[in-house]
PDB file of N, CA, C, O and CB in Angstrom:
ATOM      1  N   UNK A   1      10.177 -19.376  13.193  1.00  0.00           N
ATOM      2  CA  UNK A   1      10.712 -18.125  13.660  1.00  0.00           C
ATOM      3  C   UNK A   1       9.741 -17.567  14.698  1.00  0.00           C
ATOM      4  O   UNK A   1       8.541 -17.411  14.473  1.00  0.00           O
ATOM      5  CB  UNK A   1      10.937 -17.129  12.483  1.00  0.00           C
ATOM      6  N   UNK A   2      10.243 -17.326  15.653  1.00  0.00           N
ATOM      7  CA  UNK A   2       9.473 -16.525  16.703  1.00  0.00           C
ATOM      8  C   UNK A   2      10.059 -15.100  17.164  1.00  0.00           C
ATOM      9  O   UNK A   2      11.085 -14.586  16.720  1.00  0.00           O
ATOM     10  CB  UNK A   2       9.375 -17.406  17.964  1.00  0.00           C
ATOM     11  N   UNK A   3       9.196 -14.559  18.151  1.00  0.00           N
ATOM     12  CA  UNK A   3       9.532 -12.842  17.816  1.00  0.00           C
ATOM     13  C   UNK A   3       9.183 -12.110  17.265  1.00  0.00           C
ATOM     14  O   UNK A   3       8.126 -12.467  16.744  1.00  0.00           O
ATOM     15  CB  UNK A   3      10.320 -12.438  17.432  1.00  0.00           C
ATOM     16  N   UNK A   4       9.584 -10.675  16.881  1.00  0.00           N
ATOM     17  CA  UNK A   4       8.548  -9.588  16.820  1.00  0.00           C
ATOM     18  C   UNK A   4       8.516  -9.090  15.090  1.00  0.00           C
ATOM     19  O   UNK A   4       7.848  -8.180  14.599  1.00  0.00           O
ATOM     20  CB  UNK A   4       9.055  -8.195  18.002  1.00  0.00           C
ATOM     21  N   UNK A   5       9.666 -10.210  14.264  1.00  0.00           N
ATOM     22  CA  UNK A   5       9.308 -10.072  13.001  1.00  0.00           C
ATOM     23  C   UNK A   5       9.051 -11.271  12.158  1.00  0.00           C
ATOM     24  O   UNK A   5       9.582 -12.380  12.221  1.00  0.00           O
ATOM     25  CB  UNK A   5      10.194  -9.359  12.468  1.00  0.00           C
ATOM     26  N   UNK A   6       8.071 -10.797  11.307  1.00  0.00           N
ATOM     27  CA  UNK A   6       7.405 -11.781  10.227  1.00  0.00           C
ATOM     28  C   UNK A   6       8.457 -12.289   9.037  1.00  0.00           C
ATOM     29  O   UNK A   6       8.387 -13.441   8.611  1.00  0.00           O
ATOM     30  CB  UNK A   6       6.095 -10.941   9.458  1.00  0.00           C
ATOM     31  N   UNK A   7       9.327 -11.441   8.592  1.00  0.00           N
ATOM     32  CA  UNK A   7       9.912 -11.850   7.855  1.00  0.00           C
ATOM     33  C   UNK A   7      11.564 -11.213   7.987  1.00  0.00           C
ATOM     34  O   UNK A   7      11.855 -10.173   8.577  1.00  0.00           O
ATOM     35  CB  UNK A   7       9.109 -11.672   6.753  1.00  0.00           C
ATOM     36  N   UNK A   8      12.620 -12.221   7.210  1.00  0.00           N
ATOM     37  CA  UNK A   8      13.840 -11.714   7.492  1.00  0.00           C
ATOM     38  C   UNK A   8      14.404 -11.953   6.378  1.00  0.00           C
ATOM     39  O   UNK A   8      14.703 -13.147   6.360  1.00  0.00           O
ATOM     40  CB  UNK A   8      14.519 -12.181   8.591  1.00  0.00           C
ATOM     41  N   UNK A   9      14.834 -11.218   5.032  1.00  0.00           N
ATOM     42  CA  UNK A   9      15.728 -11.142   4.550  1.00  0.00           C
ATOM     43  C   UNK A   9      17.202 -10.461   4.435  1.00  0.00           C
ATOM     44  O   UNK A   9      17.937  -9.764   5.134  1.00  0.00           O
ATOM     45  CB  UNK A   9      15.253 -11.112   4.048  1.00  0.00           C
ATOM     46  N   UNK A  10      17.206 -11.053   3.178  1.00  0.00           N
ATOM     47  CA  UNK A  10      19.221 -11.011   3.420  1.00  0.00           C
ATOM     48  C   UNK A  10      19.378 -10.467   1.709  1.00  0.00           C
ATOM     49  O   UNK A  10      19.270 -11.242   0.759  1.00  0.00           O
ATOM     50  CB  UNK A  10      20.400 -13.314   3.848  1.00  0.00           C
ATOM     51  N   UNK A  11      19.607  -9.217   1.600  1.00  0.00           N
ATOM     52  CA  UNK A  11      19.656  -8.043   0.715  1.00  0.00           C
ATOM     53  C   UNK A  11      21.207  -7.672   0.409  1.00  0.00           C
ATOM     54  O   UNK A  11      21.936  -7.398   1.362  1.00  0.00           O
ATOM     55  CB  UNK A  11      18.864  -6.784   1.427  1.00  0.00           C
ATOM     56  N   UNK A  12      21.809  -7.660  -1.165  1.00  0.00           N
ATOM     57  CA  UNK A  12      23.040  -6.499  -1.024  1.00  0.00           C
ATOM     58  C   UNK A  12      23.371  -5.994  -1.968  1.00  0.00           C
ATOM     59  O   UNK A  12      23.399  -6.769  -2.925  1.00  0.00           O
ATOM     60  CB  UNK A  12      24.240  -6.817  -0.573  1.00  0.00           C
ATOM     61  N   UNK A  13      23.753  -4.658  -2.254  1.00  0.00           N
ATOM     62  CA  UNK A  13      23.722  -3.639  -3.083  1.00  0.00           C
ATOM     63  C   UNK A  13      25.158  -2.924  -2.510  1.00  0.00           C
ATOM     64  O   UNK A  13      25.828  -2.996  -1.480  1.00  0.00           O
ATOM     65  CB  UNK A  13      22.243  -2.765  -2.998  1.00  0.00           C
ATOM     66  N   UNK A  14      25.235  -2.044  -4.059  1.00  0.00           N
ATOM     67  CA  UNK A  14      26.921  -1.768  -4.187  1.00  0.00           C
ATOM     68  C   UNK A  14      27.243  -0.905  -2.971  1.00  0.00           C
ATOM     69  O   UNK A  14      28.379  -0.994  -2.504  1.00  0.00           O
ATOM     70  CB  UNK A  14      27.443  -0.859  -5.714  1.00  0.00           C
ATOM     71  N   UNK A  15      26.276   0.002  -2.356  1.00  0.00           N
ATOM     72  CA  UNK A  15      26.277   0.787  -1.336  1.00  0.00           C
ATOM     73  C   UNK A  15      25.048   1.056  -0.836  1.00  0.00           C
ATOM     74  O   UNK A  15      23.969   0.639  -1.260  1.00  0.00           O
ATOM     75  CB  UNK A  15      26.874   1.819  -1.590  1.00  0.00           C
ATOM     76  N   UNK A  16      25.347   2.072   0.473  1.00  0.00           N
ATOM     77  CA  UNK A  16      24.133   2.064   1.458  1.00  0.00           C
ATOM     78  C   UNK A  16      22.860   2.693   0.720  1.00  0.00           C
ATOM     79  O   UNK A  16      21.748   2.285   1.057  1.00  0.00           O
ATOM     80  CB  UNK A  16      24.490   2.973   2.867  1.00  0.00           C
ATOM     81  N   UNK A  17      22.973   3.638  -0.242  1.00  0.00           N
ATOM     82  CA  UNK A  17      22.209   3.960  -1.334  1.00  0.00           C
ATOM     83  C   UNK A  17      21.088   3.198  -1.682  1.00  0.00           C
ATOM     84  O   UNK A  17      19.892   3.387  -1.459  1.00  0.00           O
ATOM     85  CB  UNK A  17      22.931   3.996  -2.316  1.00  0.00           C
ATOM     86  N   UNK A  18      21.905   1.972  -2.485  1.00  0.00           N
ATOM     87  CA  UNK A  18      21.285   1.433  -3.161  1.00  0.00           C
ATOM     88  C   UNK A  18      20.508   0.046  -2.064  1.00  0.00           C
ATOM     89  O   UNK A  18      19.654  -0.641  -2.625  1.00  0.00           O
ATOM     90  CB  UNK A  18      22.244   1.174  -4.397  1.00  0.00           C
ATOM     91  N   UNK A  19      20.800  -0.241  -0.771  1.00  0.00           N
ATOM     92  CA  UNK A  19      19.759  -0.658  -0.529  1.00  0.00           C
ATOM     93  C   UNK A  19      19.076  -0.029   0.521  1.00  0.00           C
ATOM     94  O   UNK A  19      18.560  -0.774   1.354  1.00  0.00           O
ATOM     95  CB  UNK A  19      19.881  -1.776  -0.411  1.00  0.00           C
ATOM     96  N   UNK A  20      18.970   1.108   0.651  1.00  0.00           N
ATOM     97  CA  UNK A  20      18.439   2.193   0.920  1.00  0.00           C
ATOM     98  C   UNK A  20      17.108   2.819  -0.324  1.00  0.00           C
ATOM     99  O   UNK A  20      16.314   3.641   0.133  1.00  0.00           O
ATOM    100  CB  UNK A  20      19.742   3.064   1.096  1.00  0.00           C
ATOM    101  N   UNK A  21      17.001   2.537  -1.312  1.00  0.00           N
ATOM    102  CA  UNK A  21      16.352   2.631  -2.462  1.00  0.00           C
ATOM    103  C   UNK A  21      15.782   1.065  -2.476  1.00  0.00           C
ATOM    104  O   UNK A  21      14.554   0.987  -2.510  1.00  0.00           O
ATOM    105  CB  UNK A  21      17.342   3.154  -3.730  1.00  0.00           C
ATOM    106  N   UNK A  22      16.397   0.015  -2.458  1.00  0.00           N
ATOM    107  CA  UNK A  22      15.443  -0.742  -2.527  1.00  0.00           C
ATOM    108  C   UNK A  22      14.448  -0.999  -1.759  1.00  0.00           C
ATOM    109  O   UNK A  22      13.356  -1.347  -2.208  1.00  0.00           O
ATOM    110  CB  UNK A  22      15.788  -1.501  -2.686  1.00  0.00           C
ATOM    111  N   UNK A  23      14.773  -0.819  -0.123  1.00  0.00           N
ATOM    112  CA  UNK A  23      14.028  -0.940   0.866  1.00  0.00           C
ATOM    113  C   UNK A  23      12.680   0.081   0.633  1.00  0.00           C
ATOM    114  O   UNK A  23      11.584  -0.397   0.339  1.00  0.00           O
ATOM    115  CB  UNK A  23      14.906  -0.682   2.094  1.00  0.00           C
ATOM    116  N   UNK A  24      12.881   1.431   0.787  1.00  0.00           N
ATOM    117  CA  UNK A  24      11.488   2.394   0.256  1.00  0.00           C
ATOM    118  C   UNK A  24      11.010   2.049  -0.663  1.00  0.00           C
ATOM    119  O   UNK A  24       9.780   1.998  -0.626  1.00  0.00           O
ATOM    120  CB  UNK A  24      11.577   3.725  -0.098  1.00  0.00           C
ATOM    121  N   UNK A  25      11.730   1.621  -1.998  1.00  0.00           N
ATOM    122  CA  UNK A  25      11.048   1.722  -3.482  1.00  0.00           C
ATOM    123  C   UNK A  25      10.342   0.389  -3.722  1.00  0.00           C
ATOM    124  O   UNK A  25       9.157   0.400  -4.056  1.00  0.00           O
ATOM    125  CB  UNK A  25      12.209   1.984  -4.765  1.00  0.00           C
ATOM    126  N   UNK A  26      11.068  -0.863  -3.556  1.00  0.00           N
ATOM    127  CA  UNK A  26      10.426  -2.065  -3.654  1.00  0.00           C
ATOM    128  C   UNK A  26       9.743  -3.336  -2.341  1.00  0.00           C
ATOM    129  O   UNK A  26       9.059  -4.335  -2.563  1.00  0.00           O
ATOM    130  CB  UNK A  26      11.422  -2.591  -4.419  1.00  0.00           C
ATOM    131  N   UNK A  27      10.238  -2.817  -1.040  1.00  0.00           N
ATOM    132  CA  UNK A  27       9.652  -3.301  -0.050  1.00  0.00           C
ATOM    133  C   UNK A  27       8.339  -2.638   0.721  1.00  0.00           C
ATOM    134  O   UNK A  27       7.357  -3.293   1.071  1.00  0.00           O
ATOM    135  CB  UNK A  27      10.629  -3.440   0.693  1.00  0.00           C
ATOM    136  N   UNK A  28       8.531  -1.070   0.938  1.00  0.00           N
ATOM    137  CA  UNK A  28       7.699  -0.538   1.969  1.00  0.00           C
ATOM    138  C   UNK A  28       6.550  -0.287   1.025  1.00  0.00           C
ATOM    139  O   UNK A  28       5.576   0.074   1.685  1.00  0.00           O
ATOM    140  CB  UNK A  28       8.291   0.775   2.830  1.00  0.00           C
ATOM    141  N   UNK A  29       6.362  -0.324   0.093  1.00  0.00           N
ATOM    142  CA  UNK A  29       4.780  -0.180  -1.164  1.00  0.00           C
ATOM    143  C   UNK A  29       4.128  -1.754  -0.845  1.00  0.00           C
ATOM    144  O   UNK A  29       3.080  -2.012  -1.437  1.00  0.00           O
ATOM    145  CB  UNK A  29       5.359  -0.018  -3.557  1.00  0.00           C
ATOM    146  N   UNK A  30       4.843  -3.072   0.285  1.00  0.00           N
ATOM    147  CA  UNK A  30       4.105  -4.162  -0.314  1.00  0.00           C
ATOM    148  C   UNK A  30       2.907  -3.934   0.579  1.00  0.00           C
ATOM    149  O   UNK A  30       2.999  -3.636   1.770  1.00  0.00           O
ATOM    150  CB  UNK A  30       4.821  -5.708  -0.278  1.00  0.00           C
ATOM    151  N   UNK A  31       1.762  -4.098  -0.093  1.00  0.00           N
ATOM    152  CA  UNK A  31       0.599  -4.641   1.053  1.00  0.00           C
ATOM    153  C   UNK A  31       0.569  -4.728   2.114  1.00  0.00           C
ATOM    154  O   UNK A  31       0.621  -5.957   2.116  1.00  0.00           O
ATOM    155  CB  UNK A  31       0.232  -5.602   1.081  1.00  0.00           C
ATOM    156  N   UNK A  32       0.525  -4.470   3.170  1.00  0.00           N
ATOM    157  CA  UNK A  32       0.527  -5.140   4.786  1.00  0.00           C
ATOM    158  C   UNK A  32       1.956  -4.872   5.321  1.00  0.00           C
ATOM    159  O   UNK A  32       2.128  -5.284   6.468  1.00  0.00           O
ATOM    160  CB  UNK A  32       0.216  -7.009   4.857  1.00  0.00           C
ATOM    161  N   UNK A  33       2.895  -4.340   4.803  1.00  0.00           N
ATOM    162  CA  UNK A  33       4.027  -4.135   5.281  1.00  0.00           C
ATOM    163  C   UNK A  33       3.977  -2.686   6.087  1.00  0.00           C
ATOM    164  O   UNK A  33       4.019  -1.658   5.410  1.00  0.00           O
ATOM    165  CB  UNK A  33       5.004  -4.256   4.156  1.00  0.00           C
ATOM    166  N   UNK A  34       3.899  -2.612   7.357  1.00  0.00           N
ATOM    167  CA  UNK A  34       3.850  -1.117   8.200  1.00  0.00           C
ATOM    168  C   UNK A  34       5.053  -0.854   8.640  1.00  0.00           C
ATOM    169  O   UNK A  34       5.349   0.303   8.938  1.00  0.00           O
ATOM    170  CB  UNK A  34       2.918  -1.013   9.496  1.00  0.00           C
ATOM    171  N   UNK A  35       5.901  -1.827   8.749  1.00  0.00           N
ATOM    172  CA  UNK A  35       7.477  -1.201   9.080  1.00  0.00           C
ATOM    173  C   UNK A  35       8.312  -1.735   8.702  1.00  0.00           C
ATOM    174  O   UNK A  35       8.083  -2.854   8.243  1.00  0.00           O
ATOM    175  CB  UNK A  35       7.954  -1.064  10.268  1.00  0.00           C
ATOM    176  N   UNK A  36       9.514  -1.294   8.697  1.00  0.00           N
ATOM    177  CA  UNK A  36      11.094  -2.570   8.159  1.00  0.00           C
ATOM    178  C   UNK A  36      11.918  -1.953   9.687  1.00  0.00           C
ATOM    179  O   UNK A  36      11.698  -1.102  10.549  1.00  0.00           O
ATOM    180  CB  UNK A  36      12.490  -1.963   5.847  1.00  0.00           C
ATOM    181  N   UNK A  37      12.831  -2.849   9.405  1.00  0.00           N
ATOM    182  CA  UNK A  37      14.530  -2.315  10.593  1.00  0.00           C
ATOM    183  C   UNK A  37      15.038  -3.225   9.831  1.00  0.00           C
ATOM    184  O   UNK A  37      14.610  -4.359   9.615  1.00  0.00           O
ATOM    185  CB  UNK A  37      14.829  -2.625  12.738  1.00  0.00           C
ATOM    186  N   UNK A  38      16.514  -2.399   9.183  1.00  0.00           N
ATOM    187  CA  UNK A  38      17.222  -2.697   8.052  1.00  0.00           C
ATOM    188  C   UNK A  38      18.453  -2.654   9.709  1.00  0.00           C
ATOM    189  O   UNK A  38      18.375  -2.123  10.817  1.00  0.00           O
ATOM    190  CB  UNK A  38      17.218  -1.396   6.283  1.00  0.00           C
ATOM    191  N   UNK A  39      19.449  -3.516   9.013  1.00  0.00           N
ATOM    192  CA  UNK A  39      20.537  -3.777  10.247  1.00  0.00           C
ATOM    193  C   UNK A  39      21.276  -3.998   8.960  1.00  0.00           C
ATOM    194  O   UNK A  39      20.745  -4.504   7.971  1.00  0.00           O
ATOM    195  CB  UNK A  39      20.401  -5.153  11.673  1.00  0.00           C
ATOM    196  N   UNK A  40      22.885  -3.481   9.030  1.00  0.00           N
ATOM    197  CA  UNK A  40      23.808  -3.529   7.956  1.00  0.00           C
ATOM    198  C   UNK A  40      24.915  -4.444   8.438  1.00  0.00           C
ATOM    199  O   UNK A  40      25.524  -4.217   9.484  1.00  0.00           O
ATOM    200  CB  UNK A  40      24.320  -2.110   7.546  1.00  0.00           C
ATOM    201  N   UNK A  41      25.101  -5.222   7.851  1.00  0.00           N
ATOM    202  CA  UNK A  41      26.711  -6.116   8.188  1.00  0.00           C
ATOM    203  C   UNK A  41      27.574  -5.328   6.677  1.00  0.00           C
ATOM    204  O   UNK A  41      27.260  -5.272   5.488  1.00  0.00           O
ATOM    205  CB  UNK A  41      26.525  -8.637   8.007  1.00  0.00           C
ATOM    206  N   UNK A  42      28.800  -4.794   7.495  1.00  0.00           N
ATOM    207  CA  UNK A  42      29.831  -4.620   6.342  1.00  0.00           C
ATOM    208  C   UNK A  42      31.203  -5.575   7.017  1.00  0.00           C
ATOM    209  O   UNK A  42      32.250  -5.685   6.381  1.00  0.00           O
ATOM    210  CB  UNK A  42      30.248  -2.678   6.034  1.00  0.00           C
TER     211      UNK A  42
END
């Protein structure tokens, strides 16, 4: 992977809520993580 992100997952929850809660609650606390950009496919 080349470009301006390190990592890319693929996340889904019943609504925007809930991965809206996962992203703050269980991603942005990891170590070394200074930013996300969440992009939604519905």
């Amino acid at each position: 992977m080349t470009g301006p992100y390190d990592v890319i997952l693929t996340v889904e929850g019943k609504d925007l809520n809930t991965v809206g809660e996962l992203v703050t609650g269980k991603i942005h606390p990891i170590a070394g993580v200074t930013r996300t950009v969440t992009c939604l496919a519905i």
